[in-house]
DSSP file (Angstrom, degrees, kcal/mol; ACC not computed):
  #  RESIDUE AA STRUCTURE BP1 BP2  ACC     N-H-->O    O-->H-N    N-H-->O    O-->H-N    TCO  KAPPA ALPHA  PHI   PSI    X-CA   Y-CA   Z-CA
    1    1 A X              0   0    0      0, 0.0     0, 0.0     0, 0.0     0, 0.0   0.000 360.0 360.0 360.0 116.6  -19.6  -13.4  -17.9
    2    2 A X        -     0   0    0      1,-0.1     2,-0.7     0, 0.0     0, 0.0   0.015 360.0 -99.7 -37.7 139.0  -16.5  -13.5  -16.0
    3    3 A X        -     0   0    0     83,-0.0     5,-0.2     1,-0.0    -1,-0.1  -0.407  36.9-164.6 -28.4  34.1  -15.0  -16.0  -14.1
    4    4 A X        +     0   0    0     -2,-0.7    83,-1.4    82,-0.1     2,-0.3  -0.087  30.8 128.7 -87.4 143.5  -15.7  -15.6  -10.2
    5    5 A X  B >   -A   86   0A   0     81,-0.2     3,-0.8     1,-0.2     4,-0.4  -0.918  67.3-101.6-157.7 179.7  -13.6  -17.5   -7.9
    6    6 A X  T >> S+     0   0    0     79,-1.4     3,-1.9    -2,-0.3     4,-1.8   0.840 112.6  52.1 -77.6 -51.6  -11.7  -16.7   -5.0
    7    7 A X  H 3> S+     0   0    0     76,-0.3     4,-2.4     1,-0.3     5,-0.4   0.808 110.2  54.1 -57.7 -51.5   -7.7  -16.6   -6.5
    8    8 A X  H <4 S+     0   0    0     -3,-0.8    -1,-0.3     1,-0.3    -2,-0.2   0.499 114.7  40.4-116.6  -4.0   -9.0  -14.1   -9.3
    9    9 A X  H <> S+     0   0    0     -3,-1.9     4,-1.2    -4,-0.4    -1,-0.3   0.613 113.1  51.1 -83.1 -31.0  -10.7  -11.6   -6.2
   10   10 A X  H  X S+     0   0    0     -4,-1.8     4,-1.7    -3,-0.4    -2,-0.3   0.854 111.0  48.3-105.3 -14.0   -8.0  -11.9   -4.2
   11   11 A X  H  X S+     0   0    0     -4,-2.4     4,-0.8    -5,-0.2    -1,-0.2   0.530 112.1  53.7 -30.1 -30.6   -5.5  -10.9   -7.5
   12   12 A X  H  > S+     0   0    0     -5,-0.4     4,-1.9     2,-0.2     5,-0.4   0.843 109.1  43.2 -85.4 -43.9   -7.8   -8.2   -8.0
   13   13 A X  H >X>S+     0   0    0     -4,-1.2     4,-3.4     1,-0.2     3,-1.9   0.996 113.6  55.6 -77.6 -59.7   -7.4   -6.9   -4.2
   14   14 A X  H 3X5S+     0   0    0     -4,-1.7     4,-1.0     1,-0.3    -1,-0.2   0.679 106.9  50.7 -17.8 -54.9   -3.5   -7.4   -4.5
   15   15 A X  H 3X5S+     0   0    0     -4,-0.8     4,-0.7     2,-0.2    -1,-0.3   0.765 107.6  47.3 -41.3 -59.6   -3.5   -5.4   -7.3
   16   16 A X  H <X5S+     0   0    0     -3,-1.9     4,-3.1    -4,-1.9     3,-0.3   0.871 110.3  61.1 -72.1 -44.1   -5.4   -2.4   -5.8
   17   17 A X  H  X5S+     0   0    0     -4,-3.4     4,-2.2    -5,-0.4    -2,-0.2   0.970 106.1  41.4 -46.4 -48.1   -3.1   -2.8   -2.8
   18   18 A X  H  X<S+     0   0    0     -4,-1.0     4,-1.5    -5,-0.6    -1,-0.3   0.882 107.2  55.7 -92.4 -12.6   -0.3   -2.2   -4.5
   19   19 A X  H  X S+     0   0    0     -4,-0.7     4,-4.3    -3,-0.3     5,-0.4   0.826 112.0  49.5 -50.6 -51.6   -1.4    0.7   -6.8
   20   20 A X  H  < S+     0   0    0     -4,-3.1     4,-0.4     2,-0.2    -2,-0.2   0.951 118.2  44.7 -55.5 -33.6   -2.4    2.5   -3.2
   21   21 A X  H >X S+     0   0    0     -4,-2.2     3,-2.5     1,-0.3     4,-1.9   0.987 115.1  40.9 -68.5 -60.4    1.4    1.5   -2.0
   22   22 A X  H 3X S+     0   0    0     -4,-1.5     4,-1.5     1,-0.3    -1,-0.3   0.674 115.4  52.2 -88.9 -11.8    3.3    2.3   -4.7
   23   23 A X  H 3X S+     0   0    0     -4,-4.3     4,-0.7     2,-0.2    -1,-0.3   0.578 114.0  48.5 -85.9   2.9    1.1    5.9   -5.4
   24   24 A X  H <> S+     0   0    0     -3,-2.5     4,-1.7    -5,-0.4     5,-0.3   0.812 108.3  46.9-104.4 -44.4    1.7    6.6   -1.9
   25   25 A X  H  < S+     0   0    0     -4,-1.9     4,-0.4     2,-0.2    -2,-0.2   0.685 110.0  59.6 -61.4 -23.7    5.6    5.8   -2.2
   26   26 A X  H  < S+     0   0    0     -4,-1.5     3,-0.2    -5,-0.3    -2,-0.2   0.978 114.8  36.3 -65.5 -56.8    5.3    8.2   -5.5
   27   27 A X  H  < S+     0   0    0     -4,-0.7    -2,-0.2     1,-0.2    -3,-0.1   0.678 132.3  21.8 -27.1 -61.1    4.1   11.0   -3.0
   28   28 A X  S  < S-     0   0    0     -4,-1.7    -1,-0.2    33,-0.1    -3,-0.2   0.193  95.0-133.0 -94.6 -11.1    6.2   10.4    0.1
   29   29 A X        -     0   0    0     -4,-0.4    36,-0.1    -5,-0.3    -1,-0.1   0.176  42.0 -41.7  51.9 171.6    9.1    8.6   -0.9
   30   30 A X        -     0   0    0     -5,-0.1    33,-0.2     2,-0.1    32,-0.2  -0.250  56.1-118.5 -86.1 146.7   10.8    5.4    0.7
   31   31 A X  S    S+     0   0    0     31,-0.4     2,-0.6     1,-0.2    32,-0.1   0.585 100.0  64.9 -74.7  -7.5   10.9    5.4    4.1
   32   32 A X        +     0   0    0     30,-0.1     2,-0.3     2,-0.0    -1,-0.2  -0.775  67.7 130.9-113.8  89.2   14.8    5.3    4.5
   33   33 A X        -     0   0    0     -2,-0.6    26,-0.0    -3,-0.1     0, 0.0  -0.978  68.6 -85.5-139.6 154.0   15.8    8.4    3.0
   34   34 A X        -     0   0    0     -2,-0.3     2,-0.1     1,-0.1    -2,-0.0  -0.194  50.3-140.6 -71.1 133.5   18.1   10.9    4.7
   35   35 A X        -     0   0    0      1,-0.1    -1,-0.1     2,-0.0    -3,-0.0  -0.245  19.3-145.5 -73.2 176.3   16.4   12.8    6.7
   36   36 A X    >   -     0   0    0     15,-0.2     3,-0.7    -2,-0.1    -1,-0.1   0.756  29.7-151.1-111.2 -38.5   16.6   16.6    7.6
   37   37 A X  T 3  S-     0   0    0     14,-0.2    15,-0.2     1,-0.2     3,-0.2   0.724  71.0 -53.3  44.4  30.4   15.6   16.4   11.7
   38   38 A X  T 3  S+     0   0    0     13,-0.4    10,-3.9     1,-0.3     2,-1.2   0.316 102.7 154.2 114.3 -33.7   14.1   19.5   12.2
   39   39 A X  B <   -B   47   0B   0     -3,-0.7     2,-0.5     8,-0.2    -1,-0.3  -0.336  39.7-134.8 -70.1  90.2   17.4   21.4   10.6
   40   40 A X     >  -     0   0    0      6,-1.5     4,-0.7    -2,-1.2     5,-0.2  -0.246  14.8-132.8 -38.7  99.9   17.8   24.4    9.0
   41   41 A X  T  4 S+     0   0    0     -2,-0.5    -1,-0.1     2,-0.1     4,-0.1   0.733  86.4  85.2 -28.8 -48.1   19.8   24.6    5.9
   42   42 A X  T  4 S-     0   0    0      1,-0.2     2,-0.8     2,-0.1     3,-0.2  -0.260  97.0-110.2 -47.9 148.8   21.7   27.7    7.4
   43   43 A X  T  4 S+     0   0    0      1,-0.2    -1,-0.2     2,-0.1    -2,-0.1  -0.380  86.7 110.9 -79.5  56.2   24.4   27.1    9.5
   44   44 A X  S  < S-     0   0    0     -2,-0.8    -1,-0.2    -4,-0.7    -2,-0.1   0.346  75.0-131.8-107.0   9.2   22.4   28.3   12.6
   45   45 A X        +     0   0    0     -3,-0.2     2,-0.6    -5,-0.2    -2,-0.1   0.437  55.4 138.0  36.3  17.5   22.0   25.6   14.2
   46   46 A X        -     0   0    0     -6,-0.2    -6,-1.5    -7,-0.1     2,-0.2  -0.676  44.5-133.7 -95.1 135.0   18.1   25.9   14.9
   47   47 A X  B     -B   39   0B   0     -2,-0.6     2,-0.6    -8,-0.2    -8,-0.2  -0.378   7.6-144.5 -63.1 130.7   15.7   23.3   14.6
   48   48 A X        -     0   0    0    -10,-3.9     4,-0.3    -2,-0.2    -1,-0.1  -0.901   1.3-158.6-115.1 126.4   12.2   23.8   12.8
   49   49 A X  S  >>S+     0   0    0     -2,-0.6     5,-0.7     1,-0.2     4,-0.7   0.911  98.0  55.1 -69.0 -48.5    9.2   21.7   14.6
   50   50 A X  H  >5S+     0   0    0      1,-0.2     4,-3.9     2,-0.1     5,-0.3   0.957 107.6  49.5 -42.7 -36.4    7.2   22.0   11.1
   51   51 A X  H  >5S+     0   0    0    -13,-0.2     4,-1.0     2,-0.2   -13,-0.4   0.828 108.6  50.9 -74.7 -19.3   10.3   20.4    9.6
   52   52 A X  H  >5S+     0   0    0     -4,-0.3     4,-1.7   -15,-0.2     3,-0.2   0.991 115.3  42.2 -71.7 -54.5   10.3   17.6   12.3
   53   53 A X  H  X5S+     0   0    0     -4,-0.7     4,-0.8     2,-0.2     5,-0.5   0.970 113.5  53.3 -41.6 -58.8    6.4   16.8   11.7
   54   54 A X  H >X<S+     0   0    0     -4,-3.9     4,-2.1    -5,-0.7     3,-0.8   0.980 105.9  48.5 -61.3 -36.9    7.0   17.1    8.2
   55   55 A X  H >X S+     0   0    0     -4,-1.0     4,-1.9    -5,-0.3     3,-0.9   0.960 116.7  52.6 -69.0 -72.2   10.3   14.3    8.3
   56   56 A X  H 3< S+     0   0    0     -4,-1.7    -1,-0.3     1,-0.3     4,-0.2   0.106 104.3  53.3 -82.5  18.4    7.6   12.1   10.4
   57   57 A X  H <X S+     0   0    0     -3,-0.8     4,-5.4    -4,-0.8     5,-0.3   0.466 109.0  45.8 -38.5 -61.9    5.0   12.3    8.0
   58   58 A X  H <X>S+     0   0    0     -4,-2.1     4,-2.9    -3,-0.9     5,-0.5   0.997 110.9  54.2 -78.3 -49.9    6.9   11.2    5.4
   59   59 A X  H  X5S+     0   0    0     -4,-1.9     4,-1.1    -5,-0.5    -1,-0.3   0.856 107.6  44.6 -14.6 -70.1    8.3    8.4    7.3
   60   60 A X  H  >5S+     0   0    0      1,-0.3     4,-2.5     2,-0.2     5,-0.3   0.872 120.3  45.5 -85.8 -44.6    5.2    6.7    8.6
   61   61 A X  H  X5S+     0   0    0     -4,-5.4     4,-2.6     1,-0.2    -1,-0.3   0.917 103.6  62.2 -75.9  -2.4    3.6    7.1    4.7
   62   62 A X  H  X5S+     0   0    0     -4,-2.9     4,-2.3    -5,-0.3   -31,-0.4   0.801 115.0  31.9 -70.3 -43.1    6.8    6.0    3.5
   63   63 A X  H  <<S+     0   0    0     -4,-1.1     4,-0.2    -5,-0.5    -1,-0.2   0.822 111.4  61.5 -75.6 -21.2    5.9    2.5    5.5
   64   64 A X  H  X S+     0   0    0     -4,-2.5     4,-1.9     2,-0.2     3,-0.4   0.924 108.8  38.8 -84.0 -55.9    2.8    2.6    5.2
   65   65 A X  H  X S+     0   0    0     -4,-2.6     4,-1.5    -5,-0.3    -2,-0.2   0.817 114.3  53.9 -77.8 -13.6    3.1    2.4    1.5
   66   66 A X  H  X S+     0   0    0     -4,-2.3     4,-1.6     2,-0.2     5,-0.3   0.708 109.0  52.8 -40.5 -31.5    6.1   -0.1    1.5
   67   67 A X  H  > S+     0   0    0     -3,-0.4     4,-1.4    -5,-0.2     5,-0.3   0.864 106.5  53.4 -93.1 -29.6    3.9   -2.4    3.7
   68   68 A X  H  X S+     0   0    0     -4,-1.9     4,-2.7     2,-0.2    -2,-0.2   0.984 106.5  47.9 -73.9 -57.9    1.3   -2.2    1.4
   69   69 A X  H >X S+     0   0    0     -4,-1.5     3,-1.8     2,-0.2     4,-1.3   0.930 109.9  52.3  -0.9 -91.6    3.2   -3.3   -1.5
   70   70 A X  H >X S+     0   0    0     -4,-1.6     3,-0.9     1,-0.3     4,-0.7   0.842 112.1  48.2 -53.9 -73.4    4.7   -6.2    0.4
   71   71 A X  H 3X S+     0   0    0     -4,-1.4     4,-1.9    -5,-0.3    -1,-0.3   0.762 105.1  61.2 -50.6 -29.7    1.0   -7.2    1.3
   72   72 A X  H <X S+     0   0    0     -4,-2.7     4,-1.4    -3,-1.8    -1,-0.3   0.943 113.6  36.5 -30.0 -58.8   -0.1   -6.7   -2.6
   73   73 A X  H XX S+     0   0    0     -4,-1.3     3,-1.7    -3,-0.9     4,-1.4   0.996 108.6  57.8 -78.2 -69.5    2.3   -9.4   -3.5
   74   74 A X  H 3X S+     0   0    0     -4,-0.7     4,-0.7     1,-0.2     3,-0.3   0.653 115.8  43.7  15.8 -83.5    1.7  -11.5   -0.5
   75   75 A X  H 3< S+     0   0    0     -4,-1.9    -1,-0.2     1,-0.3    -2,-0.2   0.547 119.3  43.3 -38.7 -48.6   -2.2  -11.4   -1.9
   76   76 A X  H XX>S+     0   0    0     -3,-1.7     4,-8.1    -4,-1.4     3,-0.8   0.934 109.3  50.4 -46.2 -76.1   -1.1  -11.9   -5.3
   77   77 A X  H 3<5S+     0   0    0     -4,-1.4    -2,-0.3     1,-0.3    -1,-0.2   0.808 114.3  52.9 -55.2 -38.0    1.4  -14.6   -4.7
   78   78 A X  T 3X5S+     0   0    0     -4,-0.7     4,-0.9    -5,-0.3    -1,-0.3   0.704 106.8  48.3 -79.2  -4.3   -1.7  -16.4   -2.6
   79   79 A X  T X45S+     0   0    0     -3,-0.8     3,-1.8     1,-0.2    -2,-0.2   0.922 108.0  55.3 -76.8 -49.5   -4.3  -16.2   -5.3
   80   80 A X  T 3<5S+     0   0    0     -4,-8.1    -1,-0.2     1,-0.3    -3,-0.1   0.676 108.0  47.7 -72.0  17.2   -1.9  -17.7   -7.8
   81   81 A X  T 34<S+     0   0    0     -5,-0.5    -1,-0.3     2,-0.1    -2,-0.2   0.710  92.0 107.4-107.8 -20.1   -1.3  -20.8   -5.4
   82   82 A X  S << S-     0   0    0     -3,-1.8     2,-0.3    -4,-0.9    -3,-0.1  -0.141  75.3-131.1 -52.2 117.7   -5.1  -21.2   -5.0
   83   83 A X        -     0   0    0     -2,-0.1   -76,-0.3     1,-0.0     2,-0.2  -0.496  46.2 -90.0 -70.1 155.6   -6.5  -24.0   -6.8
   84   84 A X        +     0   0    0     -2,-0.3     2,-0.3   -78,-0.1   -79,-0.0  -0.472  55.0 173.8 -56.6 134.1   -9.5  -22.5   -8.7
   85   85 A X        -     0   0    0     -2,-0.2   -79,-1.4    -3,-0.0   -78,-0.1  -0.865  24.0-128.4-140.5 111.1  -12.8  -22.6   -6.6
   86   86 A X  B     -A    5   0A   0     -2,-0.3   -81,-0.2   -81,-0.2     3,-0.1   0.135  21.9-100.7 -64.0 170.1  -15.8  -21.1   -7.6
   87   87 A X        -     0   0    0    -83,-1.4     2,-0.1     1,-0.2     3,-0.1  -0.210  43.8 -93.9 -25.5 144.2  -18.1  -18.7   -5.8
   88   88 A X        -     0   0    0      1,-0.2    -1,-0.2   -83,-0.0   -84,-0.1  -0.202  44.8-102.5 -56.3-167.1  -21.1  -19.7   -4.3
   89   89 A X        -     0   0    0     -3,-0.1     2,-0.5     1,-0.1    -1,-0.2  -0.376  51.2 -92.8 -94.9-173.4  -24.1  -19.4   -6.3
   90   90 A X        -     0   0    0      4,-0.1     4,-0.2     1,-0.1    -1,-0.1  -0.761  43.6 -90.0-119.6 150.4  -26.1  -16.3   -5.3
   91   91 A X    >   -     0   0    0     -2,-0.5     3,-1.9     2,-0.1    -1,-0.1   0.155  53.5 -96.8 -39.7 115.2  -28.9  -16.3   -2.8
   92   92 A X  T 3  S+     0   0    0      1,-0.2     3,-0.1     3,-0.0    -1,-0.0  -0.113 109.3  25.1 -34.5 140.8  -32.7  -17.1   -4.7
   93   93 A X  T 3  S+     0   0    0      1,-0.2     2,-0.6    -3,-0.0    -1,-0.2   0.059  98.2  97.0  82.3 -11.8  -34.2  -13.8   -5.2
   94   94 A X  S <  S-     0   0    0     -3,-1.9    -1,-0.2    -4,-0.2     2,-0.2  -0.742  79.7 -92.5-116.2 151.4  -31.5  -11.5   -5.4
   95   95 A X              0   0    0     -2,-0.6    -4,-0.1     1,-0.1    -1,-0.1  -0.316 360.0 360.0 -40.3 115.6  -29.8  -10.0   -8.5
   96   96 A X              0   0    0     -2,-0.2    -1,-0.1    -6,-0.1    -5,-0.0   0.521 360.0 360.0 -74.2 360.0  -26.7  -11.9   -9.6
């Protein structure tokens, strides 16, 4: 039976946190990357609204999975400073 105590769950959450960031930064890409604004490759000077939604899309998941990252590690970086402390035991009657 594994180990539980709290540093080696909250390593485990870290973990999944940063899988979600960094497959969402595979997806969307960083969130400072040159943008387009709206701008058509032609020299026509018109702006396309799909292309603006799409450029603030990618933005906000671009932060979204950066901030998750930096809170992975956070998570990480607190388990491994936890001294070990187990669980509590599990309530009489129920399934461990």
């Amino acid at each position: 039976m594994p180990s539980d105590d709290y540093s080696r769950i909250l390593n485990i959450v870290g973990l999944v946190v940063n899988l979600a960031g960094i497959l969402i930064l595979f997806r969307w890409g960083m969130p400072f990357r040159v943008e387009s604004h709206g701008e058509v490759i032609l020299a026509t000077g018109a702006v396309d609204p799909r292309g603006l939604a799409l450029d603030k899309i990618f933005v906000r998941c671009g932060w979204v999975g950066l901030i998750l990252l930096i809170i992975g590690v956070i998570l990480q970086i607190i388990a491994q400073l936890l001294p070990p402390t187990p669980l509590p035991p599990p309530l009489p009657g129920t399934n461990p």
